[in-house]
N, C-alpha and C positions, 0 to 999 in steps of 0.2 A: 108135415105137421109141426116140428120144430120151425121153421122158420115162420110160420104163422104165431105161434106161439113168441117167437121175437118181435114180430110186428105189431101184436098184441101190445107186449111191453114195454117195446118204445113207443104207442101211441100215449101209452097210460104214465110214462116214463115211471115204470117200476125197475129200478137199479136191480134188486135183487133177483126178481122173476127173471131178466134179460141174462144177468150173471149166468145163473143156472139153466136158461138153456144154451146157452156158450157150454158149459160145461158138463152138460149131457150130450152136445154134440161131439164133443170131445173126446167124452166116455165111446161113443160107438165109433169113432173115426180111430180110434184103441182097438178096439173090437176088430177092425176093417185091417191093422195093421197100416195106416195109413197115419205116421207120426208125425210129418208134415203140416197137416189139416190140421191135427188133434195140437200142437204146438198154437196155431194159431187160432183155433178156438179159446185157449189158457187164454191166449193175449188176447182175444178180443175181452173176454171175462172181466181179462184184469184191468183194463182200457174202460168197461163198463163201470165199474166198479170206482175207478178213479174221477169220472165225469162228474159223476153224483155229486164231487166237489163239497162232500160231508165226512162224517163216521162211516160210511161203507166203506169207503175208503181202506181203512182199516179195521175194518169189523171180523166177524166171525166165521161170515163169509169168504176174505182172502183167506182164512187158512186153508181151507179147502181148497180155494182157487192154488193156493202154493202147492197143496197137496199134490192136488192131479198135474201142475208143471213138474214135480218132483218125479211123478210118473212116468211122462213124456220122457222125460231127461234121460231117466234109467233106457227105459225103450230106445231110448236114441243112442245110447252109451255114451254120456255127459255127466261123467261123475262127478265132476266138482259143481258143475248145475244142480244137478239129483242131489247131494249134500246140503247147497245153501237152502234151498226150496224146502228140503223137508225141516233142515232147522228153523227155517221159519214157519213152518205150517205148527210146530212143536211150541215157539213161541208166540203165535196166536192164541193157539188152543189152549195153551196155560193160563197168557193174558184174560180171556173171557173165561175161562172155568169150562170149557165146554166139556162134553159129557167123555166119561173114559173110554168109551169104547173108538171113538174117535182120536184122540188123544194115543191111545196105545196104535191105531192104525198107522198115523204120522209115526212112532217113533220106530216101528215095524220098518215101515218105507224109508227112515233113516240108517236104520241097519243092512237094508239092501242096497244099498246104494255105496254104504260102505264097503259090502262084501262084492262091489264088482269087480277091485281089484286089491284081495287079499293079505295079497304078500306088503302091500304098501303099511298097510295097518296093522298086520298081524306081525312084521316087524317090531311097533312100537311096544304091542302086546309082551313081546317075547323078552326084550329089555328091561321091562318091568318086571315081569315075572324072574327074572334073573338076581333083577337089585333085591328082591325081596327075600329070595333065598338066602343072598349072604349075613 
């Protein structure tokens, strides 16, 4: 049904329609534990997205696309991937205004991605917390 759904929307060359089923295949190739697939489903997204050769480009859409690469990354244990991805889906989502409950999902997925490896960052934490004592 998705790929009909793709074929649809590259006959009709709807950028967004195609993005999105990129990335609900995505979502269930997640699902399947298959991060692989669901990695290149992100890229095809964002490849779609790109083609359009407009504002999709950088529309309201990539945040989302960066979201769910942010996803992958984590899944995949690419923390410095899962980091840049979510800080961009954070500054999409600011850029456009988009609605908060999105907005807080991205900075959710930024804080996990931080917490994959703890001690790196909860170092910085604890230095801090030291200066300010004195």
């Amino acid at each position: 049904m998705l790929d009909r759904a793709c074929a649809q929307a590259t006959k009709f060359k709807s950028w967004y329609s195609l993005s999105f089923a990129h990335l609900t295949k995505a979502d269930l190739y997640l699902r399947w534990s298959r991060y692989d697939s669901a990695e290149a489903e992100v890229a095809l997204a964002r490849s779609t997205l790109n083609q359009s050769g407009g504002y999709a480009s950088i529309s309201w859409t990539s945040g989302i696309v960066s979201y769910r690469a942010s996803s992958v990354a984590i899944l995949q244990r690419n923390q410095e991937l899962a980091i840049d991805e979510a800080k961009s889906a954070i500054a999409i989502g600011q850029l456009y205004n988009m609605a908060p409950g999105a907005r807080a999902r991205f900075s959710h997925l930024l804080m996990k991605a931080y917490l994959m490896s703890p001690e790196r960052y909860g170092k910085k934490r604890k230095r801090l917390g030291e200066r300010t004592s004195d």
